[in-house]
DOGUKE-691168 format. One record per residue: residue number from 0; y, x, z of N, C-alpha, C, O in turn. Coordinates in steps of 0.02 Angstrom, whole numbers. Each point is the difference from the previous one (the first is absolute). Example, Ala and Ser with C-alpha at 12.3 -4.5 7.8 and 13.67 -1.06 7.14 Angstrom:
BEGIN
ATOM  num     n.y     n.x     n.z    ca.y    ca.x    ca.z     c.y     c.x     c.z     o.y     o.x     o.z
ATOM    0    -284     660     390      59     -45       0      60      45       0      -1      52      33
ATOM    1      54     -70     -69      59      42       3      55     -39      37      55      25       8
This chain:
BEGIN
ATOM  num     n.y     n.x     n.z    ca.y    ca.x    ca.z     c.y     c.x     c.z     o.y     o.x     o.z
ATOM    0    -565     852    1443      40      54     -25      54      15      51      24     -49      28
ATOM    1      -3     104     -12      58      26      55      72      -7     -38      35      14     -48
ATOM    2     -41     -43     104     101     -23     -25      40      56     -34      24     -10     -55
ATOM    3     -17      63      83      26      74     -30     -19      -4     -66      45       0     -42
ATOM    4    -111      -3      21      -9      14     -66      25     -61     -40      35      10     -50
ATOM    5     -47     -57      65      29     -65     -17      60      -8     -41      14     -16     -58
ATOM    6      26      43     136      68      -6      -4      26      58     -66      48     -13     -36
ATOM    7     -86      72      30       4      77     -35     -13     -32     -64      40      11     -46
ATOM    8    -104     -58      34     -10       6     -84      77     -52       2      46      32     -27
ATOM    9     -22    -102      51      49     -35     -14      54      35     -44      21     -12     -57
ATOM   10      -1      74     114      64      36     -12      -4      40     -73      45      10     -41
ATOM   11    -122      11      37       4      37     -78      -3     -49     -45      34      10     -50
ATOM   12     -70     -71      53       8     -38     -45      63     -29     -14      14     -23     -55
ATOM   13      24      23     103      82     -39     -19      17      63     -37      12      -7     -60
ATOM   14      -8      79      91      24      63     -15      -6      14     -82      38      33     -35
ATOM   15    -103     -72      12      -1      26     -89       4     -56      -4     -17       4     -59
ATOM   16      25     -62      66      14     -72     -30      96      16     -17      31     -18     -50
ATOM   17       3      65     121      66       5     -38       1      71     -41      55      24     -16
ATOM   18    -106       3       3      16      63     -64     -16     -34     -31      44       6     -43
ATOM   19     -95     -66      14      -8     -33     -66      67     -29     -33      15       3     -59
ATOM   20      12     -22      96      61     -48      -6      67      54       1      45      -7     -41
ATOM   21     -44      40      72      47      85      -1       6      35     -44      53      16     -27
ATOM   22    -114       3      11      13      28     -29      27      10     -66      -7     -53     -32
ATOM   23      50     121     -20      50       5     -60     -61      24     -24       4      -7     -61
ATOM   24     -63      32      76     -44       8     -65     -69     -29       6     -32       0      52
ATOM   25      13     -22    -103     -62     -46       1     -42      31      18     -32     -30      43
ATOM   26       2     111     -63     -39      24      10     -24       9      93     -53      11      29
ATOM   27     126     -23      -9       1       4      74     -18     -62      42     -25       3      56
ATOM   28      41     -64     -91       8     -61     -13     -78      -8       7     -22     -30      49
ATOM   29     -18      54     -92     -60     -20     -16     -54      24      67     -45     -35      23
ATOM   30      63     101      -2     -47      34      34      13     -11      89     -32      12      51
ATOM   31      99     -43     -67      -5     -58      95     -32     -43     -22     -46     -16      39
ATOM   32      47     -23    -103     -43     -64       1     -81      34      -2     -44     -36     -23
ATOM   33      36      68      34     -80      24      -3     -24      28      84     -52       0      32
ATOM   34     127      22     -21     -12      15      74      -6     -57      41     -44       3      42
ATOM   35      90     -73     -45     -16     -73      26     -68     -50     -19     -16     -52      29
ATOM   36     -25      88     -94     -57     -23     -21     -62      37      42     -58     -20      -1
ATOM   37      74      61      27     -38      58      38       7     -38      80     -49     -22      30
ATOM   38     101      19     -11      31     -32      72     -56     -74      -7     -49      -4      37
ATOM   39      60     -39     -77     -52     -52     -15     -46      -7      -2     -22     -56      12
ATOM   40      -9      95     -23     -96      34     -21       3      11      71     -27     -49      24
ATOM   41      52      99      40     -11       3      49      -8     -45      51     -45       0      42
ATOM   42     105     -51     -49     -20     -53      35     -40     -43     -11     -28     -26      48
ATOM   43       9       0    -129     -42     -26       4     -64      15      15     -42     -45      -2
ATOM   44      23     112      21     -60      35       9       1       7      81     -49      19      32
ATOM   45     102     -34      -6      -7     -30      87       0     -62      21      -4     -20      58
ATOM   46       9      -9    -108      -8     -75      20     -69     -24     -62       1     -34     -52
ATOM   47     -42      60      78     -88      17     -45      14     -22     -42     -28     -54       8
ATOM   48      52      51     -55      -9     -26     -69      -1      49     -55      37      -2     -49
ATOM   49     -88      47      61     -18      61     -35       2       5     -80      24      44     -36
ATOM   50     -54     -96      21       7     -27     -49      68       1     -42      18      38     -45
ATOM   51       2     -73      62      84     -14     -12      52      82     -15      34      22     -46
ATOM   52     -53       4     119      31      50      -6     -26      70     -35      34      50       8
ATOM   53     -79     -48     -37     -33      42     -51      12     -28     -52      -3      41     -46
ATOM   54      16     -96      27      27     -31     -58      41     -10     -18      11     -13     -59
ATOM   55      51      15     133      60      37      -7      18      78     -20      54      18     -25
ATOM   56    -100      19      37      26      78     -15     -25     -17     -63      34     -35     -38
ATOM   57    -101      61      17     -29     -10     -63      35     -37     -76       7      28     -54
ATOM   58      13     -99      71      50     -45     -50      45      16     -11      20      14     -57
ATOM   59      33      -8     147      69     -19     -23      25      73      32      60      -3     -13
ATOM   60     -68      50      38      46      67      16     -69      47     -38     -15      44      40
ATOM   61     -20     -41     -91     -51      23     -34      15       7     -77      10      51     -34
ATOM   62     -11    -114      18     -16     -12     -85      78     -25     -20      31      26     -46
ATOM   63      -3     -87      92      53     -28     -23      61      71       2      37      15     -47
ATOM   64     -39       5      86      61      43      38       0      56     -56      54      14     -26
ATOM   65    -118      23       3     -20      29     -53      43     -30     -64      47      27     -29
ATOM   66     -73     -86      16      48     -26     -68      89      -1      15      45      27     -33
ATOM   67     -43     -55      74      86       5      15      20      47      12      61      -6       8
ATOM   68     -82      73       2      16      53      10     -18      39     -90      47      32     -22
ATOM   69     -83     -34      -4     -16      14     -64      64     -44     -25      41      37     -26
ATOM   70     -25     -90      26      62     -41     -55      39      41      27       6      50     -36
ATOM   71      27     -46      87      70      32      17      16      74     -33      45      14     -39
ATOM   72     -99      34      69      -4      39     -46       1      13     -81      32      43     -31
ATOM   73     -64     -79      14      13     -16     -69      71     -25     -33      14      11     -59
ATOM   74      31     -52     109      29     -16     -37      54      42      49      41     -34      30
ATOM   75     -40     100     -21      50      50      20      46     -23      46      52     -24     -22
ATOM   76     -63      27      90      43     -19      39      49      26      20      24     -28      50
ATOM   77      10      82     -74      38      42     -10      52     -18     -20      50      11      33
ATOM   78     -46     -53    -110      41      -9     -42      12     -76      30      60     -13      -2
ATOM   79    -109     -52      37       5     -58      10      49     -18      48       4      27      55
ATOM   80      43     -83     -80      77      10      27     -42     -72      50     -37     -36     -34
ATOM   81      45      16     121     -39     -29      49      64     -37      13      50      36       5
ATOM   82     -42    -105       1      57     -44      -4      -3      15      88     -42      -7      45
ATOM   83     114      31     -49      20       3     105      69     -30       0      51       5     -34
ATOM   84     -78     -47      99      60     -55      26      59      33      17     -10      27      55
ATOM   85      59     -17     -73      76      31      -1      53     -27      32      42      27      37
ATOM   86     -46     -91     -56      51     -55      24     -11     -38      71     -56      -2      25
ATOM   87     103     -24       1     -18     -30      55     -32     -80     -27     -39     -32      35
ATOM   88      56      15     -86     -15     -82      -8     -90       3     -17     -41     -44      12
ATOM   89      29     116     -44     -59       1      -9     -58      11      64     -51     -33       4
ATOM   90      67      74      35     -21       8      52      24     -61      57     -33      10      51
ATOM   91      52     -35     -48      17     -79      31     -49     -68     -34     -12     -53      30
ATOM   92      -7      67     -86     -37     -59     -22     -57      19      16     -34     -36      36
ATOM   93       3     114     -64     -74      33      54       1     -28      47     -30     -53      10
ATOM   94      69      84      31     -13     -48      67       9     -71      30      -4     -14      60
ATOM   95      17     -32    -117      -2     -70      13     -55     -11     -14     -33     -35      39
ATOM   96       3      61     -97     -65     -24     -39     -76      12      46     -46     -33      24
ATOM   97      69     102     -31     -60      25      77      16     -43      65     -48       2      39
ATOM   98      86     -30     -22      15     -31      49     -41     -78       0     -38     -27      40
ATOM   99      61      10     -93     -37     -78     -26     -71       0      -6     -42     -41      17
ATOM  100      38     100     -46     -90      12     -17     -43      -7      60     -49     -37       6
ATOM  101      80      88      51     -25       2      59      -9     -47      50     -42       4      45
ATOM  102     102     -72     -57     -14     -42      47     -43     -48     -51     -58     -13      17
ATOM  103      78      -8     -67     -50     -32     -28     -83      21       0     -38     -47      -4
ATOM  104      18      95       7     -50      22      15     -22      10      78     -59      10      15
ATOM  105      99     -12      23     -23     -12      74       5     -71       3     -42     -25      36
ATOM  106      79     -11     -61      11     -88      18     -77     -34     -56     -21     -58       6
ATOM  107       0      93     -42     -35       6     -35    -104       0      51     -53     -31       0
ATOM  108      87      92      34     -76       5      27       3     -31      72     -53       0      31
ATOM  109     111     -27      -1     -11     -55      55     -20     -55     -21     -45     -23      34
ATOM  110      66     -19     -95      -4     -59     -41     -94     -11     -15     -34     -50       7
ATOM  111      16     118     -29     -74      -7     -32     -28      69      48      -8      56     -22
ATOM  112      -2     -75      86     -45      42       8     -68      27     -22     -41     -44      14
ATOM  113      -4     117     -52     -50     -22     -22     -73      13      55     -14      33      50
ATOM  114      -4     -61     -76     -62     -11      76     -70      59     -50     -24      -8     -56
ATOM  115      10      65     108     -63      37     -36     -44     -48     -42      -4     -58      18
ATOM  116     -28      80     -74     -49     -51     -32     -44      14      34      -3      41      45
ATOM  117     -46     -83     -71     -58     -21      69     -56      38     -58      10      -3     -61
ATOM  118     -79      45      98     -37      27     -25       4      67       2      54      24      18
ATOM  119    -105      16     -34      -8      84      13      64      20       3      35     -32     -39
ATOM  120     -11      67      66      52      45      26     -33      65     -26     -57      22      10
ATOM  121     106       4     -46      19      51     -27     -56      36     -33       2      61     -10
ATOM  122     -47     -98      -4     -50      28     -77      16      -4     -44      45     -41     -12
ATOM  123     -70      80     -35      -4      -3     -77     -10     -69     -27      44     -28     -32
ATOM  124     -99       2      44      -3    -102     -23      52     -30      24      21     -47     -34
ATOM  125      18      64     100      56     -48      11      74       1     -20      41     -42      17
ATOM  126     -28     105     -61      48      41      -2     -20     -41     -99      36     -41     -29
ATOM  127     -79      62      11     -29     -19     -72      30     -93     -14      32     -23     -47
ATOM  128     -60     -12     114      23     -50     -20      62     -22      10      23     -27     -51
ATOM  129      10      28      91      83       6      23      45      27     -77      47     -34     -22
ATOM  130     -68      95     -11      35      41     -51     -28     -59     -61      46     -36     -19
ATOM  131    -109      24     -10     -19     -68     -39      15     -59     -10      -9     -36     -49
ATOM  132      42      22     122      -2     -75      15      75       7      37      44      16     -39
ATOM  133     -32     -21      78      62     -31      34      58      48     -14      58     -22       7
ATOM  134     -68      86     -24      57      45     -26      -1      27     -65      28      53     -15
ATOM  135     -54     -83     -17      -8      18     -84      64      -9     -26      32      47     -23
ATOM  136     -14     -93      26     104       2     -42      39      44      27      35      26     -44
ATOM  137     -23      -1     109      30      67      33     -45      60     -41      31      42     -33
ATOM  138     -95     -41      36     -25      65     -17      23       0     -72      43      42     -14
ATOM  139     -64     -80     -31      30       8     -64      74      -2     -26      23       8     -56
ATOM  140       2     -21     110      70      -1     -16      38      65      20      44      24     -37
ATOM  141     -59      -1      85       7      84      28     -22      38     -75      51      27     -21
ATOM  142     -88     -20      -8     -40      23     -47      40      -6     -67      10      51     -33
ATOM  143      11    -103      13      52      -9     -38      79      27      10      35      15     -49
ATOM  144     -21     -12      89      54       8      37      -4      74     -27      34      21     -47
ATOM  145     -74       9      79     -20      75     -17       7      29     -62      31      49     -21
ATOM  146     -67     -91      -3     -16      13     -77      57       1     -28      13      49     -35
ATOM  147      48    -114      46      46      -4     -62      68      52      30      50      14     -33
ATOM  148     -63       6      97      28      62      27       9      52     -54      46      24     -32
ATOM  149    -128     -18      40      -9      86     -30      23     -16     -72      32      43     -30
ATOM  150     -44     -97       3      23     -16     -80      83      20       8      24      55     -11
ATOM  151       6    -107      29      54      24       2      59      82      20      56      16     -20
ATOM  152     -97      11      59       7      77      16     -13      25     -74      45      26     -34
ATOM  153    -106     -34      13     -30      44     -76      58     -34     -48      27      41     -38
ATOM  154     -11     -86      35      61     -23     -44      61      37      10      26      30     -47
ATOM  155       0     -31     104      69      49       1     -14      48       2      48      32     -23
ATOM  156    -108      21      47      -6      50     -13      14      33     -71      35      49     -14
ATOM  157     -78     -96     -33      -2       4     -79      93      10     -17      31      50     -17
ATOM  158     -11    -111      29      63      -2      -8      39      39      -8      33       5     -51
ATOM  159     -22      59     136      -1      54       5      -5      50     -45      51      32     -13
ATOM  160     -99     -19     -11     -65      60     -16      42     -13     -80      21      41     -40
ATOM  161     -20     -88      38      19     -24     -99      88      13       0      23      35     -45
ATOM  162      11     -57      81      70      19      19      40     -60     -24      61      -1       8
């Protein structure tokens, strides 16, 4: 892959990774996170894993992005008051916390480097067993995560809606 482009998808992917996080309305909120799910599908579709990255558009900037974009809407983003950091003590602990996260997670992946698993590269059978077997508690836990998301959105929405 050419460095230019490389370097080009990087910059859009940081570019809507900070409108997800930027942004005052979800609806706006939602549709960088679809634009960084898009940025993802591309690279993974240059680094052959075709697979992956059709299963990135299709899943997660497709069907998922669809539902989170259907809740928000639904629950009128118009009227939804979006908690923003005001204070300096609040915006000072953000940035301690993100700070901690980040080295712990780099001190994290020097500590346990992970070594490619061994076997077919980037098929459907090897991708099948990896998601079955060695990443099944991440995959189901993403999934949950999700789930008690959108529950909770449909709850204050209700909340809302009922007054």
């Amino acid at each position: 892959m050419d460095n230019a482009l490389l370097f080009f998808l990087g910059a859009l992917s940081l570019a809507s990774a900070l409108g997800v996080v930027g942004s005052t309305q979800a609806v706006y909120s939602a549709l960088s996170l679809t634009v960084n799910l898009l940025v993802m599908a591309v690279l993974f579709l240059f680094l052959g894993a075709e697979f992956l990255g059709l299963a990135q558009i299709l899943i997660y900037a497709g069907a998922v992005m669809v539902l989170f974009l259907f809740a928000v809407t639904l629950l009128a983003p118009r009227e939804e008051t979006l908690f923003k950091l005001t204070g300096h003590p609040q915006r000072l602990l953000g940035i301690f916390v993100g700070l901690v996260l980040a080295i712990t997670l780099g001190a994290l992946m020097v500590a346990f480097p992970r070594t490619p698993p061994s076997g077919p590269d980037g098929t459907i059978q090897g991708f099948g067993k990896l998601v079955s077997g060695l990443y099944v508690l991440p995959f189901e836990a993403t999934a949950f995560v999700l789930l008690v998301a959108l529950m909770g959105a449909v709850v204050l929405g209700k909340k809302e809606l009922n007054g």
